[in-house]
C-alpha positions in Angstrom: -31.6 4.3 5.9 -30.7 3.2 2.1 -30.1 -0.6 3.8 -33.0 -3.5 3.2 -33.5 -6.2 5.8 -30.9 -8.6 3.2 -28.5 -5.7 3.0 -27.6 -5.8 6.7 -27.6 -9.9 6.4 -25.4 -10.1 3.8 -22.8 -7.2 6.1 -22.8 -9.3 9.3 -22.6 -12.8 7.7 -19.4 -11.8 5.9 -18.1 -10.0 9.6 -18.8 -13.2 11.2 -17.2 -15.2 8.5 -13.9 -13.6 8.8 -14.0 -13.2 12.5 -14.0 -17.2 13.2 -11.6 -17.6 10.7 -9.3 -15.5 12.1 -10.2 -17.6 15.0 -8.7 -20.5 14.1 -5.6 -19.6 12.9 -4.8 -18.5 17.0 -3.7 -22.3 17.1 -0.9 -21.8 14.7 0.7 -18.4 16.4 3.2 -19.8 19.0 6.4 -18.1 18.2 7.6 -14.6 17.8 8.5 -15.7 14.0 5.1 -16.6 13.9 3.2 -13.3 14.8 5.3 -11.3 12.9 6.4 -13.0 9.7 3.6 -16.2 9.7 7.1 -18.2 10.1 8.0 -17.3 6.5 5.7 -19.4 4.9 4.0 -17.5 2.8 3.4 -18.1 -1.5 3.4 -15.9 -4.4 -0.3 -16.2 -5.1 -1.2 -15.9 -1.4 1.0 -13.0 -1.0 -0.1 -10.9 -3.8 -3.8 -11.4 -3.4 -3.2 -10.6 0.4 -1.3 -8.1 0.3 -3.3 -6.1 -2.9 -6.0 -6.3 0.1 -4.5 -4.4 2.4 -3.4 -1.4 -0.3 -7.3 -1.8 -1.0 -8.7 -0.2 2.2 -11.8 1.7 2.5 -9.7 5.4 2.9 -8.0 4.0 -0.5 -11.1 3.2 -2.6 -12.4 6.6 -1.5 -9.1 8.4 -2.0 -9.1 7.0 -5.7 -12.7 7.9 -6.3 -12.1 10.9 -5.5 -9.1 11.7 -7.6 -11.1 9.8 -10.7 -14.1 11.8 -10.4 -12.3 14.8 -10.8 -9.5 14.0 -13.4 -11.0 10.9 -15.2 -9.1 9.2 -17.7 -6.9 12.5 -18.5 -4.7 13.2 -16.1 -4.2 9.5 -14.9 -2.7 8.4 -18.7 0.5 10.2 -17.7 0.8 7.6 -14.9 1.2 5.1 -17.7 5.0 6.6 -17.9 5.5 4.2 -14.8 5.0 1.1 -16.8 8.1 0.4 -17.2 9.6 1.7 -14.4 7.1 -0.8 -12.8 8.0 -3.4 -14.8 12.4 -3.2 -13.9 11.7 -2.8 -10.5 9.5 -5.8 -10.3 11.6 -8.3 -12.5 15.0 -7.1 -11.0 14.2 -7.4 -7.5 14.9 -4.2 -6.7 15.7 -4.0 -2.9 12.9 -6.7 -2.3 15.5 -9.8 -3.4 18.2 -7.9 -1.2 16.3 -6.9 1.8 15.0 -11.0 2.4 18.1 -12.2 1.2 19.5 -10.6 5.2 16.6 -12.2 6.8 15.7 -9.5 9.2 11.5 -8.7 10.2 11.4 -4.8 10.4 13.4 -2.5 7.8 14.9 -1.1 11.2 16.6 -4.4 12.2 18.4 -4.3 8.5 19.6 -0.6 9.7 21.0 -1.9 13.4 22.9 -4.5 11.1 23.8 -1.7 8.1 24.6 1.1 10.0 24.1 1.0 14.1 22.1 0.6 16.7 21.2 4.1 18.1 20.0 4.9 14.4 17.8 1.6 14.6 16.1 3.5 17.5 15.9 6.8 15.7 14.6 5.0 12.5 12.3 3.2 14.5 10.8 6.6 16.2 10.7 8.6 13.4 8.9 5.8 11.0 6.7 4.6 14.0 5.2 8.5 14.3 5.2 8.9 10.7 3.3 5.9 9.8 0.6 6.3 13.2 0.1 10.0 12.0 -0.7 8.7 8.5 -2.9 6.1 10.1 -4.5 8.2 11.6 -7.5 9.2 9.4 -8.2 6.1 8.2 -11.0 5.4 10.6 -12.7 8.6 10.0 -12.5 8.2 6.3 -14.1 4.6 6.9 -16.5 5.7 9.4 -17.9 8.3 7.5 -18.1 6.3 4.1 -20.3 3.6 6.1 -21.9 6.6 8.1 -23.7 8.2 4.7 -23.8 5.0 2.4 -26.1 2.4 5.1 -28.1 6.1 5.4 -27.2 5.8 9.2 -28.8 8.2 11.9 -26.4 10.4 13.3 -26.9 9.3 16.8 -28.7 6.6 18.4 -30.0 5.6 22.1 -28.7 3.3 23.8 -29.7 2.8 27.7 -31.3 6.2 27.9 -27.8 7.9 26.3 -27.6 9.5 22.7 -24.4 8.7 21.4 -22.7 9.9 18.4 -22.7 7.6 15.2 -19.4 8.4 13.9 -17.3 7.4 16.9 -19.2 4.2 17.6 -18.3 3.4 14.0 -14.5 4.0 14.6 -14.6 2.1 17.8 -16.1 -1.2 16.3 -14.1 -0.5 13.2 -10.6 -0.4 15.0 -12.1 -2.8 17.3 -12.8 -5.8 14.9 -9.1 -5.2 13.2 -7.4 -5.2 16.7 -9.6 -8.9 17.1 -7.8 -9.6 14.0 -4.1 -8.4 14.8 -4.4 -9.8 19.0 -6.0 -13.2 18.0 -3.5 -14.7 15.1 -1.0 -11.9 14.0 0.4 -12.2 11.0 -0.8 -15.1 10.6 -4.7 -14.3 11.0 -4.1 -11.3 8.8 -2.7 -13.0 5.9 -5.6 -16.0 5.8 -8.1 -13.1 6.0 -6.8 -10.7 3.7 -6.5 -13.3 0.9 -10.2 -14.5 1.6 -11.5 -10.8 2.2 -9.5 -10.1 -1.5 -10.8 -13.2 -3.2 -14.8 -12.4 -2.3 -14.0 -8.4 -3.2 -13.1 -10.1 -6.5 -16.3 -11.9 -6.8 -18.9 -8.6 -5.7 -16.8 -5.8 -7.9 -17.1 -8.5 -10.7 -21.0 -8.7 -10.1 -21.0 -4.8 -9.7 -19.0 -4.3 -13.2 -21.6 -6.5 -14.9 -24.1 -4.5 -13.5 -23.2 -0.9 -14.3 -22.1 -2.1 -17.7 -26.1 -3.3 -18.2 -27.8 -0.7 -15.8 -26.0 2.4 -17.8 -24.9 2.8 -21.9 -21.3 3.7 -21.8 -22.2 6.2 -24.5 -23.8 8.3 -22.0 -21.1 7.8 -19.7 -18.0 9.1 -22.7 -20.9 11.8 -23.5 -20.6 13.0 -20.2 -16.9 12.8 -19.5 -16.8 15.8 -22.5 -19.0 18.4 -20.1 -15.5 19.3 -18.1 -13.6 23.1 -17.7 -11.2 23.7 -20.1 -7.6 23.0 -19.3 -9.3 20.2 -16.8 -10.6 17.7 -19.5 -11.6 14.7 -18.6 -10.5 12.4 -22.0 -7.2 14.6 -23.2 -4.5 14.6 -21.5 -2.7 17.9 -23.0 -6.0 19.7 -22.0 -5.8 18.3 -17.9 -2.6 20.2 -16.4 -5.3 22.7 -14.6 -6.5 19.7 -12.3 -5.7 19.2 -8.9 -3.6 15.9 -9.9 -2.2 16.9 -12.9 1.1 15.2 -14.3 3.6 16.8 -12.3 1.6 14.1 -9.5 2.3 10.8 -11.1 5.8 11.8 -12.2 6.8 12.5 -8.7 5.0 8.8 -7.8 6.7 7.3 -10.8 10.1 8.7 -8.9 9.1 7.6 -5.6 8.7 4.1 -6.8 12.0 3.9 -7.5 13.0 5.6 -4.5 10.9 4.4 -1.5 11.1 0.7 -3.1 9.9 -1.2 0.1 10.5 2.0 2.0 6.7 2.2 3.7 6.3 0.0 6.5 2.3 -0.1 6.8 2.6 -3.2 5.0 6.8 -4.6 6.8 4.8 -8.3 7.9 4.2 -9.1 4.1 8.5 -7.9 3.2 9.0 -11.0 5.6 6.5 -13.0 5.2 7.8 -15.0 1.4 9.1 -18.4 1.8 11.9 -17.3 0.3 13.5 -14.1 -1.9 12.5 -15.6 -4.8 8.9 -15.9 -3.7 9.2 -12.4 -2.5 10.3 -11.8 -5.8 7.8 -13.6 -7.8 4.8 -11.7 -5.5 6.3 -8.9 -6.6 6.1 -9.6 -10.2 2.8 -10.8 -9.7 2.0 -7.8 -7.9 2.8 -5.6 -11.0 -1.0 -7.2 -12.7 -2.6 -7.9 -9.1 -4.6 -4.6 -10.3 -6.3 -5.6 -13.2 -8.3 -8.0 -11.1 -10.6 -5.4 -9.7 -9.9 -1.8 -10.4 -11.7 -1.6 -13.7 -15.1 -1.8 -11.7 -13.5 0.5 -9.1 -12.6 3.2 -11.6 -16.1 2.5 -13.2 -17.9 3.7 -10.4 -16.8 7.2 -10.1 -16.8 7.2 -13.6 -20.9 6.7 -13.3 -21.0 8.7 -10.5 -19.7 11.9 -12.8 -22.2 11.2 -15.4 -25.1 10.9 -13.0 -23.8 14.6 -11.6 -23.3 16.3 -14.6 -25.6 14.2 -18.0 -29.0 16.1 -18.4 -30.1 12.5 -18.8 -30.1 12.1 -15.0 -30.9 15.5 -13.7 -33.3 13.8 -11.3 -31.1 10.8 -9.8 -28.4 14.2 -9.3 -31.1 16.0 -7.2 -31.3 12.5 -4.8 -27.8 13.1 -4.5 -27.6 16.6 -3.6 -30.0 16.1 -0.6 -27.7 13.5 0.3 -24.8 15.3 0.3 -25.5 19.3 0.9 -26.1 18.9 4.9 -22.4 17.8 4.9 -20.8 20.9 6.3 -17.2 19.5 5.8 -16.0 20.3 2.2 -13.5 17.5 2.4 -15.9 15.0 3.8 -18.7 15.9 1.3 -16.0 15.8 -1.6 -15.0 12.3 -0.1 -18.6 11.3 -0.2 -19.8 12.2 -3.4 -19.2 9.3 -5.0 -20.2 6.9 -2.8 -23.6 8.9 -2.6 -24.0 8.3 -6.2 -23.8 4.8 -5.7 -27.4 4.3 -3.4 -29.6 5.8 -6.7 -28.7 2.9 -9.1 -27.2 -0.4 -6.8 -30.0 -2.9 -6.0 -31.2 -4.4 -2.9 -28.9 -7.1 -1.8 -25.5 -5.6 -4.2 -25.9 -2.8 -1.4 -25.4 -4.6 1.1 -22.7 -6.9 -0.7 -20.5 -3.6 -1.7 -20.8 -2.6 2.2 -19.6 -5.9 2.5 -16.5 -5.2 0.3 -15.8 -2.0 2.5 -16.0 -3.7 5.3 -13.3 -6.6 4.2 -11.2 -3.9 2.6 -11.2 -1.7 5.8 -10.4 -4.2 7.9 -7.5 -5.9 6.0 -6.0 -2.1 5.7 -6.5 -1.7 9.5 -5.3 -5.0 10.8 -1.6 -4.6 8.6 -1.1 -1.1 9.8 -2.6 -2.3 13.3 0.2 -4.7 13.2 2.9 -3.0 11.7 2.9 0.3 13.1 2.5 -1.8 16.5 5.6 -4.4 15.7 8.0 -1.6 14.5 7.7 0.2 18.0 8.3 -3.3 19.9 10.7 -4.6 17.5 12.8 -1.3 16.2 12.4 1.0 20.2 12.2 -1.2 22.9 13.8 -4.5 22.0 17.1 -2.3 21.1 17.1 -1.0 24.0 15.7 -4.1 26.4 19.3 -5.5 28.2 17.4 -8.7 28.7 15.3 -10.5 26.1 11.9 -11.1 26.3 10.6 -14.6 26.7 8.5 -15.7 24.0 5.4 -15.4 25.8 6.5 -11.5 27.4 7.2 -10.5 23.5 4.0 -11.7 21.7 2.1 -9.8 24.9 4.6 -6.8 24.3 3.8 -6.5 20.7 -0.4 -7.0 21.3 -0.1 -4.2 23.9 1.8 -2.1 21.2 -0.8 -3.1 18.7 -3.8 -1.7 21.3 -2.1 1.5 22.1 -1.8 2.5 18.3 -5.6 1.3 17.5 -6.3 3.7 20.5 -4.1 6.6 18.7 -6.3 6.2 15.7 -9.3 6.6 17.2 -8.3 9.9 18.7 -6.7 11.4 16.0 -10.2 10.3 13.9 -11.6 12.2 16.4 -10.0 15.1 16.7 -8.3 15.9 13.5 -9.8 18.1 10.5 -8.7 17.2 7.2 -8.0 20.5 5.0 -6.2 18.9 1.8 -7.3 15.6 -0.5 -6.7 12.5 0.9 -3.5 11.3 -1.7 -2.0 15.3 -1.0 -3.0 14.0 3.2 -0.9 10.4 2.5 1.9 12.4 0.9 2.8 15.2 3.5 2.5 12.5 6.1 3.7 9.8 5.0 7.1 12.6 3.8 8.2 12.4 7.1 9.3 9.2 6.8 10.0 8.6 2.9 11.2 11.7 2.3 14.8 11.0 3.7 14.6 6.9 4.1 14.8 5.4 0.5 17.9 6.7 0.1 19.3 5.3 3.7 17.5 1.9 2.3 19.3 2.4 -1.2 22.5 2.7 0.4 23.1 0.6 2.6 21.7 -2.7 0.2 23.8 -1.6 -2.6 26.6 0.3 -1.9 29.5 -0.4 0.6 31.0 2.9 1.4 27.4 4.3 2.9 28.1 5.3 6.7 25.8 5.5 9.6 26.4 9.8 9.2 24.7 9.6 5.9 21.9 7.8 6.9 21.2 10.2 9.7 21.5 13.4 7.7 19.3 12.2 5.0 16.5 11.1 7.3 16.5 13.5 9.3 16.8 16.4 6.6 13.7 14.4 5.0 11.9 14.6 8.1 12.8 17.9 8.8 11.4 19.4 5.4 7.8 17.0 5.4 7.2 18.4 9.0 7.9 22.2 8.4 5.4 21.3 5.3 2.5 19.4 7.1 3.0 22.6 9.9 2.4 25.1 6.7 -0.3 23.0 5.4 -2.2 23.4 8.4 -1.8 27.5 9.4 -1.0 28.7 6.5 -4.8 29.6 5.3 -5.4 31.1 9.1 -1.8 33.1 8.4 -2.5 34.5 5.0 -6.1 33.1 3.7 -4.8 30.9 0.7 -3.3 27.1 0.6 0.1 26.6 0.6 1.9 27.0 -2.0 3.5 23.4 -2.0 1.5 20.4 -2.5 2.0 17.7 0.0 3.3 16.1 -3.3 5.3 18.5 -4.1 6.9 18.9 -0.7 7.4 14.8 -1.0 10.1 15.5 -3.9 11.9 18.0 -2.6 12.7 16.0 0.8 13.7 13.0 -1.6 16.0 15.5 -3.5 17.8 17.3 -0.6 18.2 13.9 1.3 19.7 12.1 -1.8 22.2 14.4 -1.7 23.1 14.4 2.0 23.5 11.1 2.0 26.1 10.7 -0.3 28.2 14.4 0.8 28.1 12.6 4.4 28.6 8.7 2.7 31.0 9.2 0.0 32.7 12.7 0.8 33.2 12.3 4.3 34.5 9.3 6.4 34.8 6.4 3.8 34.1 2.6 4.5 34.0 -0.6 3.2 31.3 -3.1 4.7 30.9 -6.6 4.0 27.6 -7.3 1.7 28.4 -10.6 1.4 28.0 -11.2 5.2 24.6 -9.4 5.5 23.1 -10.8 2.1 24.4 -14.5 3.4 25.7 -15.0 0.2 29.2 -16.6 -0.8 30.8 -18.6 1.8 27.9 -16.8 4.1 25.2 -19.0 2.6 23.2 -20.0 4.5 22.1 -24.1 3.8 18.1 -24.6 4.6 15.3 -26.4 3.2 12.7 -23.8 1.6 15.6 -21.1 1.3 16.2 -20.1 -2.3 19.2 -17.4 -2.0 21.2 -18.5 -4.9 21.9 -15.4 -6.6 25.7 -15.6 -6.6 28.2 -12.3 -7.1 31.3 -14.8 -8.1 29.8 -14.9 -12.2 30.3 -11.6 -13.0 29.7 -11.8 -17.0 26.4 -9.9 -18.1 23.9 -11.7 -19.4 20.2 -10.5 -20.2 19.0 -13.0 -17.9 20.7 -11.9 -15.2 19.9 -8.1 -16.3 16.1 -8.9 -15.7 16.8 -10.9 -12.3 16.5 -14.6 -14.0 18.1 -17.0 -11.7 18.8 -21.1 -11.4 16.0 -20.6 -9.1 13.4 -20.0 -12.0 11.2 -23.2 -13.0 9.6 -23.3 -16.4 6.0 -21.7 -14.9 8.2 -19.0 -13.4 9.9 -18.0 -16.9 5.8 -18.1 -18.7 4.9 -15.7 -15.9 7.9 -13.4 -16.3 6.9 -13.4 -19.9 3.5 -12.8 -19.7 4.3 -9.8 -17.8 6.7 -8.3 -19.7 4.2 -8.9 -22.7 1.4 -7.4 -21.0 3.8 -4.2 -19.8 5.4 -3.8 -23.3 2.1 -3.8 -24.7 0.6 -1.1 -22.7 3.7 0.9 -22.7 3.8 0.4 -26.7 0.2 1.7 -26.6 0.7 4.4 -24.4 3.6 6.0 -26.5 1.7 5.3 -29.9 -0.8 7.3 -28.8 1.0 9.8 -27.4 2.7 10.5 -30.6 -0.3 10.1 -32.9 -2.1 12.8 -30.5 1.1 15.1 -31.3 1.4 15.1 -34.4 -2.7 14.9 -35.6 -3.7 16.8 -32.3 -6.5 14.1 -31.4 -9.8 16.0 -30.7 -12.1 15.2 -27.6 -14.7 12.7 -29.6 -11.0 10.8 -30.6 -10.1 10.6 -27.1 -13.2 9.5 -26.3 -13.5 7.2 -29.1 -9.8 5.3 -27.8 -10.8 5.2 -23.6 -13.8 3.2 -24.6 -12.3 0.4 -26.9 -9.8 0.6 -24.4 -11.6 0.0 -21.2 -13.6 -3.2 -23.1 -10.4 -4.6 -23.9 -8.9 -4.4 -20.2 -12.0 -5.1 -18.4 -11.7 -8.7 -20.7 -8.4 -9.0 -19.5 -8.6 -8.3 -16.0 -11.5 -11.0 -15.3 -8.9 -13.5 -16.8 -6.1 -12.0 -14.6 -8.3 -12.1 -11.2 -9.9 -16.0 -12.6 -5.9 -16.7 -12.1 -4.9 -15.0 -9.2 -7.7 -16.5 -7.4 -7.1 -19.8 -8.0 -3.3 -20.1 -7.7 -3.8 -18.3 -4.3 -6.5 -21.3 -3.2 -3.8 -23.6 -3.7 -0.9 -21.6 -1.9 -3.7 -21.1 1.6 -4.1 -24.7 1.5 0.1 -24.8 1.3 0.5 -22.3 4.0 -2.0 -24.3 6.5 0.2 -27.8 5.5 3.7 -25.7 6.1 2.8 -24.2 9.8 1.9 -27.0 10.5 5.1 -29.0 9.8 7.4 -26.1 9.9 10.5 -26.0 12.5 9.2 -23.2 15.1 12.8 -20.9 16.2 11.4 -19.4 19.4 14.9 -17.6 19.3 13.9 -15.9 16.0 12.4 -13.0 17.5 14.3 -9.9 15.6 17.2 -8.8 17.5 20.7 -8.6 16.6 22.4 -10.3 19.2 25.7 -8.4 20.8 26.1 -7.3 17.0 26.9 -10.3 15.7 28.0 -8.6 12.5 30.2 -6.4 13.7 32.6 -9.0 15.7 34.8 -10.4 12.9 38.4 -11.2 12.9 40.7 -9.0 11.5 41.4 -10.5 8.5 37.3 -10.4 7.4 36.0 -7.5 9.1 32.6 -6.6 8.1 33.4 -2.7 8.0 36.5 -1.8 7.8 37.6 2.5 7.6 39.4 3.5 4.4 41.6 6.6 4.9 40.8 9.3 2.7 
């Protein structure tokens, strides 16, 4: 075992910890509203510190170490292209203001509303199998991660029995999040993730400071120059041989704009925000949530290449090799590299501490999927389809039994299922089936008024349609002609988004025209809805331009709210500014690899600074928002009637005079 007596101390004091307090929030889950949205009460500290948790899982960290350990800072700086891509969709809203502004729980319940009711139900299927397939790794990734770091046996004995390691690690895993998602729903996973984020903060903090005195970061540039050329690990225009070369982040930067709030893993936190312009403000937030933390994430594998490849530490690579060679997997041994580098440098007690980190992160990844992936089948397949409501009590029961039957899924697919690609190419392809066709249903139906229900079925299910024949490739191609396929999961990502855009406007625009009523769903104009706590102000009656307005400033913006949007525009102009200085000095003087070098490092001091500052912030405006949210469910108006369904389509049964969608002949 690599764990000390303290190690394993410090691991189950933090598991009971979060246990109990998810615990006590059970008092404060009563309604339907309450399980699945926390009774929208949720702040923009809370909400960003929460829900940059649950993107933060264990399969995530691993997934990013090992895409960093093979591509470094090269490939990665074309992701900087992005930053301002980030930057307009955070500060405009971008389908975030719109999509709380209707007021539904599940991105299916805006479709029954937009479009109908039978393609709610076929949404709802082919996101639910999408998202439970893509789940479906995640415990073996975890298990295996906590398998080889703690040094665990493979099996054990237990009442004269030997049972396998690996599977009794899934079980407890899933186990402890389904304790989570049963006890307190939404609710419990928001207090929990925000916690679990705020002492990650504290341990990768205590972990940076330690690599930065353990190891001189001249050894660790030295080492990032040992690299095959075209696959350097400091020059971008020498990296476009690597497995995530710049073609990758181009299609992400695309996707961003595309599958804006398209994923579901994460629906509870879309309708979670007090109001849109919390939602908003999260969001901006959101857009420098990172910097809290993922400079001593990105550190690690960092180390973890110099200890592999500097002659310096020939004999702390050997440690790892013995760790590592027995793994007979090559995707599971790839996966684990990094973290095997980890147990030659971190001291007794920071072992434990980081296992602790893994833990929190796993968890608050499990518990949102747990409870999304569980909701949308209740909420988007059966309540459609239910003639008779469920009590209050029947649907909180109906979505726990939901939420146990897809914990069970996982554990079998973890089980059963061998991973052939990297675990970003896995998340693509999977995760395809779903995106690949729904941004543009999504897009459409919050922003235009001629899309029609025929658009949104032919691009989702041409999107589907194209990821699946891709993931079916993936997986016989080798056996049918002893390569890969010649697609990335990546690549087939974009092409679904492509042929899907198009569908849905040939079927939208081309074919039967209409006109629905925005105005209506958004609740805005003489659809406003008056309510203490509701913020939907943003009016379509002043239609003069104004750069305000351009970058989604609203009467709803306080003084703090306008420093913050400046601060981040600041901080995204700078970067952006840097990035295309760079860029063009590299071009023009061809920068060599000791210049590269020479600019990461200065670089990385400069946003590691930063980032402590940006956490130091985060964590204490989200303090203050917790101690809000307790103070808010507690006085907060409980709608036991708010349970997600559109009742007898409500927005279809207007008078003739206001319909809300009314056919245009052609």
């Amino acid at each position: 075992m690599n764990f000390y007596l303290i190690d394993w101390i410090i691991v189950f004091a933090v598991a009971i910890f979060f246990i109990y307090l998810a615990y006590a929030t059970k008092k404060h889950t009563q309604s339907t509203a309450d399980f699945l949205a926390a009774n929208r009460c949720a702040r923009r500290y809370m909400l960003t510190m929460a829900e940059g948790m649950t993107t933060l899982g264990t399969i995530t960290i691993v997934a990013m170490w090992q895409m960093n350990y093979k591509i470094g800072f090269a490939a990665g700086w074309w992701g900087n292209l992005g930053i301002p891509v980030g930057m307009l969709v955070a500060f405009t809203g971008w389908v975030i203001y719109r999509y709380r502004e209707t007021r539904v729980m599940t991105m299916a319940q805006f479709f029954e509303i937009r479009y109908s009711r039978n393609f709610r139900i076929f949404s709802g299927i082919i996101c639910w199998v999408s998202g439970i397939v893509n789940f479906g790794i995640f415990p073996a990734v975890s298990a295996n991660f906590f398998l080889y770091y703690c040094g665990l046996p493979a099996t054990y004995q237990l009442a004269g029995l030997t049972l396998p390691t690996y599977h009794t690690l899934v079980i407890i895993l899933v186990g402890i999040a389904l304790y989570f998602t049963f006890i307190g729903g939404q609710i419990a996973i928001l207090i929990t993730d925000f916690f679990q984020s705020f002492f990650c903060n504290i341990v990768l903090a205590a972990i940076l400071i330690i690599i930065l005195i353990k190891f001189s970061l001249k050894d660790v540039f030295d080492s990032l120059m040992i690299s095959e050329q075209g696959k350097s690990l400091l020059n971008p225009f020498d990296a476009g041989k690597t497995d995530f070369n710049p073609w990758y982040f181009v299609i992400g930067i695309v996707g961003v704009i595309f599958n804006r709030l398209s994923w579901q893993g994460s629906q509870g936190y879309n309708c979670s925000a007090k109001s849109p312009h919390e939602a908003k403000m999260a969001g901006v937030l959101g857009g420098i949530r990172g910097w809290g933390f993922m400079y001593a994430l990105f550190l690690i594998p960092i180390v973890g290449y110099m200890i592999m490849h500097h002659p310096n530490y020939t004999v702390e690579a050997q440690k790892v090799h013995q760790l590592i060679d027995p793994i007979q997997n090559e995707q599971i041994r790839d996966q684990m590299l990094v973290p095997m580098t980890m147990t030659v440098y971190m001291p007794i007690g920071l072992m434990g501490a980081f296992a602790a980190v893994m833990f929190a992160a796993t968890i608050a990844t499990f518990d949102t999927y747990l409870h999304s992936w569980g909701s949308i089948f209740i909420q988007d397949i059966i309540v459609p389809l239910r003639k008779k409501s469920f009590t209050n009590k029947q649907h909180i029961w109906a979505l726990r039994l939901s939420i146990i039957f897809v914990g069970i899924f996982i554990c079998l697919f973890s089980s059963f299922f061998r991973q052939t690609q990297h675990i970003y190419y896995f998340f693509a392809l999977t995760g395809a089936i779903w995106l690949g066709g729904i941004g543009a249903v999504i897009i459409g139906g919050l922003y235009t008024k001629w899309g029609n229900t025929a658009g949104a079925y032919a691009a989702l299910i041409s999107g589907s349609f194209l990821a699946t024949t891709g993931m079916i490739c993936d997986q016989l191609w080798m056996s049918w002609y002893g390569k890969n396929f010649f697609l990335t999961g990546q690549e087939v990502y974009f092409y679904a988004m492509l042929v899907a855009s198009a569908l849905y406007f040939a079927f939208s625009f081309l074919g039967k025209r209409t006109n629905f009523n925005l105005e209506k769903m958004l609740h805005r104009g003489k659809y406003k809805i008056s309510a203490k706590n509701e913020s939907d102000n943003l009016m379509e009656s002043d239609r003069k331009f104004s750069f305000k307005k351009a970058f989604g400033i609203t009467e709803d913006f306080t003084t703090g709210d306008k420093l913050i949007y400046g601060f981040s525009i600041f901080h995204t102009l700078l970067l952006f500014s840097i990035f295309v200085v760079i860029t063009a000095l590299a071009l023009i003087f061809k920068f060599t690899e000791f210049q590269w070098k020479a600019y990461h490092y200065y670089m990385l001091w400069f946003t590691m600074g930063l980032s402590l500052i940006i956490a130091l912030w985060l964590a204490i405006g989200g303090l203050h928002n917790a101690v809000q949210l307790f103070k808010d469910l507690r006085t907060s108006k409980k709608d036991f009637a708010d349970d997600g369904k559109v009742n007898d389509h409500d927005y279809e049964k207007e008078t003739e005079s206001n319909k809300l969608c009314e056919v245009e002949p052609k």
